[in-house]
C-alpha positions as CSV (number, residue, x, y, z in Angstrom):
1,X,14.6,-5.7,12.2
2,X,14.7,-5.0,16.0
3,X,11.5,-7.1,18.1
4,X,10.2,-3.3,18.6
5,X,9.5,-2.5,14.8
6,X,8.5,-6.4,14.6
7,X,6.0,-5.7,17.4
8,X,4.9,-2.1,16.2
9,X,4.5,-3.8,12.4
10,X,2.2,-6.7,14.2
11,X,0.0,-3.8,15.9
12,X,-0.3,-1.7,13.1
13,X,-1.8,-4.3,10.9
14,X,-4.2,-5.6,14.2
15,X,-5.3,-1.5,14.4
16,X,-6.1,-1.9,10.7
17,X,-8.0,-5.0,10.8
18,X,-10.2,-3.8,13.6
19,X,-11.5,-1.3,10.9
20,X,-11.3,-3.4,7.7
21,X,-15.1,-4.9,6.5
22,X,-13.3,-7.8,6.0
23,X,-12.6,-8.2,9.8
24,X,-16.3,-6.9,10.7
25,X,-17.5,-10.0,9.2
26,X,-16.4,-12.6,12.0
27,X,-20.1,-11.6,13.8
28,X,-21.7,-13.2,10.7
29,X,-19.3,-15.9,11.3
30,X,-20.1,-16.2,14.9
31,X,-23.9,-16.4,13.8
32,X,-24.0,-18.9,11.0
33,X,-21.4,-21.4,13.2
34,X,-23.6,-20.9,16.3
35,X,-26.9,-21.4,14.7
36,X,-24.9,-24.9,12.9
37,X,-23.4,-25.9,16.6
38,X,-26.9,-25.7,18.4
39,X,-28.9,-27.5,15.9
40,X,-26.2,-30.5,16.4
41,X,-24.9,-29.7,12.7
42,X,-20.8,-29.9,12.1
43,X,-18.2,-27.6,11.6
44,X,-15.5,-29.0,9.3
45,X,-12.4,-27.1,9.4
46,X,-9.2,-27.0,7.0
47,X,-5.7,-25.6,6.1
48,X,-2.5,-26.3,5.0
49,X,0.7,-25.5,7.1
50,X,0.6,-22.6,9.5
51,X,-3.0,-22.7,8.6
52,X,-3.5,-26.6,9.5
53,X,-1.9,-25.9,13.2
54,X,-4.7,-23.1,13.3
55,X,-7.4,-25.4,11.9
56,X,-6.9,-27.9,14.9
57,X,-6.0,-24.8,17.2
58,X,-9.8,-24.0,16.7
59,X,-11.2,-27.3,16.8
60,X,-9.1,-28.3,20.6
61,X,-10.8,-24.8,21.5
62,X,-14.3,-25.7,19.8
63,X,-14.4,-29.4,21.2
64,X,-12.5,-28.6,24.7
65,X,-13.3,-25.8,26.3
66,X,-12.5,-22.3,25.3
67,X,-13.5,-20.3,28.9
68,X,-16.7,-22.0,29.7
69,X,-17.4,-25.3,31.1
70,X,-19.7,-26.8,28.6
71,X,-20.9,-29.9,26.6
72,X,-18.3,-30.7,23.5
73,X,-19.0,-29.1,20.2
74,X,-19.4,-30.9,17.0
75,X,-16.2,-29.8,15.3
76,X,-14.1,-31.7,13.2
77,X,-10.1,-30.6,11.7
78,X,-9.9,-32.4,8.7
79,X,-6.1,-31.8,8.3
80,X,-5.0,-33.8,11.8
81,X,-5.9,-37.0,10.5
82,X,-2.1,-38.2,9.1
83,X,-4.0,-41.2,7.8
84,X,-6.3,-40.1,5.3
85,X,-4.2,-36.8,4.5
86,X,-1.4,-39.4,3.4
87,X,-3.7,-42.3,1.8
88,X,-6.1,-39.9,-0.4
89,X,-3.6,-38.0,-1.5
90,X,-1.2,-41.0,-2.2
91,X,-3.9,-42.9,-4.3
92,X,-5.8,-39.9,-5.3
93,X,-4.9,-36.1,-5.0
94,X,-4.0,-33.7,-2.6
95,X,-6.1,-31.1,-4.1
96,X,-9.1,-33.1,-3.0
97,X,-7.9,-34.4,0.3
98,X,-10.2,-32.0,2.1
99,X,-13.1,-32.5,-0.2
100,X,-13.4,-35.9,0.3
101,X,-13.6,-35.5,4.1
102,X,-16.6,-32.8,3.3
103,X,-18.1,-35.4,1.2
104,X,-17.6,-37.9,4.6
105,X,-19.1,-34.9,7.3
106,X,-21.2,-33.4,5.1
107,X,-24.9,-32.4,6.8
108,X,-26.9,-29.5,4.9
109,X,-26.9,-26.5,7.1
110,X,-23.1,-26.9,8.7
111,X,-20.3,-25.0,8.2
112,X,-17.2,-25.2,6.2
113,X,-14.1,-23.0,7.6
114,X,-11.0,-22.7,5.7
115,X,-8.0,-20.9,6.7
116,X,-5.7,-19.7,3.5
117,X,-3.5,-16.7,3.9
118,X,-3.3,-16.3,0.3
119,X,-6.9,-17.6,-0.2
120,X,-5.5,-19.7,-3.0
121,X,-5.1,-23.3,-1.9
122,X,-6.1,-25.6,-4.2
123,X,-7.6,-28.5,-1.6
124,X,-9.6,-25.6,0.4
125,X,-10.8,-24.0,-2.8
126,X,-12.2,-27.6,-3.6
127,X,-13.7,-28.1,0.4
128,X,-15.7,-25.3,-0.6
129,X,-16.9,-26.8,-3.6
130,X,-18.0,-29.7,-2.1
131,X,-19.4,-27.6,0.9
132,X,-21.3,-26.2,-1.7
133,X,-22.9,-29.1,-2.9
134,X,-23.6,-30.9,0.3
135,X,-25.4,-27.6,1.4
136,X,-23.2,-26.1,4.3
137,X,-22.2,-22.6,5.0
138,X,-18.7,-21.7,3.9
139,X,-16.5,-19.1,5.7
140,X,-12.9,-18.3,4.7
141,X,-10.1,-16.5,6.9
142,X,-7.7,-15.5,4.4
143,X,-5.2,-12.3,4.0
144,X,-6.4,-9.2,1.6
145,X,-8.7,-9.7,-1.0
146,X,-9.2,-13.1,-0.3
147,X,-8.1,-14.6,-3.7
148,X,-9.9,-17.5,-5.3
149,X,-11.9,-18.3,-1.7
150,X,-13.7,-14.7,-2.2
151,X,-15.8,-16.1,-4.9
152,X,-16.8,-19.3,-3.0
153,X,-17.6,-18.0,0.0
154,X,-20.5,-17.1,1.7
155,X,-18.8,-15.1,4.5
156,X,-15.5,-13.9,3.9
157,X,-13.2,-12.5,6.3
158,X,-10.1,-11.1,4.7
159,X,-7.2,-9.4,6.9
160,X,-6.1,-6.0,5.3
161,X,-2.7,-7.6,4.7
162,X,-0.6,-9.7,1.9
163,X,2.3,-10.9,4.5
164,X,1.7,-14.5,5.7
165,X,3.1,-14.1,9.5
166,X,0.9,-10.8,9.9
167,X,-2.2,-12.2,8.6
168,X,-1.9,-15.2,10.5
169,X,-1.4,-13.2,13.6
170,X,-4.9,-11.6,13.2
171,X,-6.1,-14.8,12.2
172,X,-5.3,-16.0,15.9
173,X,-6.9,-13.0,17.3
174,X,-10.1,-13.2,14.7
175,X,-10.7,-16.7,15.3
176,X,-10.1,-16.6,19.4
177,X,-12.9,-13.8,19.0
178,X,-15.3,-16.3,17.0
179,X,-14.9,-19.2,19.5
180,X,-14.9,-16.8,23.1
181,X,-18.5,-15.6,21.0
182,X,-20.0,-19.0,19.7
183,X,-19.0,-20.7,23.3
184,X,-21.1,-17.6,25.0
185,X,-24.2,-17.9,22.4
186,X,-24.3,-21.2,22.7
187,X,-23.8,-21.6,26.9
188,X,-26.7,-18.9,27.2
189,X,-29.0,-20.2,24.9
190,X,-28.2,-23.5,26.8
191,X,-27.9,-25.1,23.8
192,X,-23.7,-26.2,25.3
C-alpha cells in the first residue's frame, strides 16, 4: 500500500466519523467531564497498549496544559503506574488492575474514561464496573459498535471502524477535540 492510499484510507474513515452518532457524542463527553473537573471531582483514565499511551496522552494534556494557561486538572492515568500495574496483577489479576485503582480514586460524580478499540478489554470492562458502583460517569472511546463497553457505558463514543490503527487515529483527533473543549469550559467559567 503506497503512503497516498494509506493517507486517503485514514481520511476516509475521519469524513465518516465526523457524521457517525457515535462520534457526535464527544459534546456529552465534554459536558459530563467538565461539570466533574470544576466541582474538583477526578477523571480516571485507562487502556491497554496503543490505548495506554493514549490514556496518559490525555491525562499530560488534561494535567499540563493543552492551549491555555490554567490551573492543573484532577486527572489521573491509571495504566502509567509500572508499580501497581505489575504488583496487582502479579498477586491478583490483570483483569482487575484498573478496577482496583477505581476503587482507590473513586468520588461519586467523576468520570471514568476508557479507551478500547475493540471495546472488549477485560480490565476496562471491570473499571466500568467498579465506576459503576462508586457512582462516577463512564465514557468509552472504542471502534464500531463498541462491543462489551456499549452496555456499561453511559456515553459511548464509537468510531465507524473495526481496524485498530484507523480507530485509534480518530481517537487522537476525538479526544484532542474533548480536552481543546473541557480546557475552554472550564478557563471561561473560571473554574481552571
Amino acid at each position: 500500500m503506497s503512503i497516498d492510499h494509506y493517507l486517503e484510507l485514514s481520511g476516509r474513515v475521519l469524513v465518516e466519523s465526523a457524521r457517525h452518532p457515535g462520534c457526535r457524542r464527544a459534546d456529552a463527553a465534554v459536558t459530563a467531564i467538565a461539570t466533574a473537573l470544576s466541582a474538583g471531582l477526578p477523571l480516571l483514565v485507562c487502556g491497554n497498549g496503543g490505548s495506554a499511551s493514549d490514556a496518559m496522552h490525555i491525562t499530560g494534556e488534561l494535567v499540563g496544559r493543552f492551549l491555555k494557561e490554567r490551573r492543573a486538572l484532577n486527572c489521573v492515568c491509571l495504566a502509567s503506574n509500572t508499580a501497581v500495574l505489575t504488583a496487582w496483577s502479579n498477586d491478583y489479576a490483570f483483569d482487575t488492575v484498573f478496577a482496583r485503582q477505581v476503587e482507590a480514586y473513586a468520588k461519586p460524580g467523576g468520570v471514568v474514561l476508557g479507551l478500547s478499540t475493540s471495546g472488549n478489554s477485560k480490565n476496562v470492562i471491570r473499571a466500568f464496573e467498579s465506576a459503576h458502583t462508586h457512582g462516577m460517569t463512564t465514557i468509552a472511546l472504542t471502534g464500531e459498535g463498541g462491543g462489551a463497553l456499549a452496555a456499561l457505558s453511559d456515553i459511548l463514543i464509537d468510531v465507524p471502524s473495526r481496524v485498530t490503527p484507523q480507530i485509534q487515529q480518530v481517537h487522537l483527533c476525538l479526544y484532542h477535540y474533548i480536552c481543546e473543549q473541557v480546557e475552554a469550559r472550564l478557563v471561561a467559567d473560571g473554574r481552571a
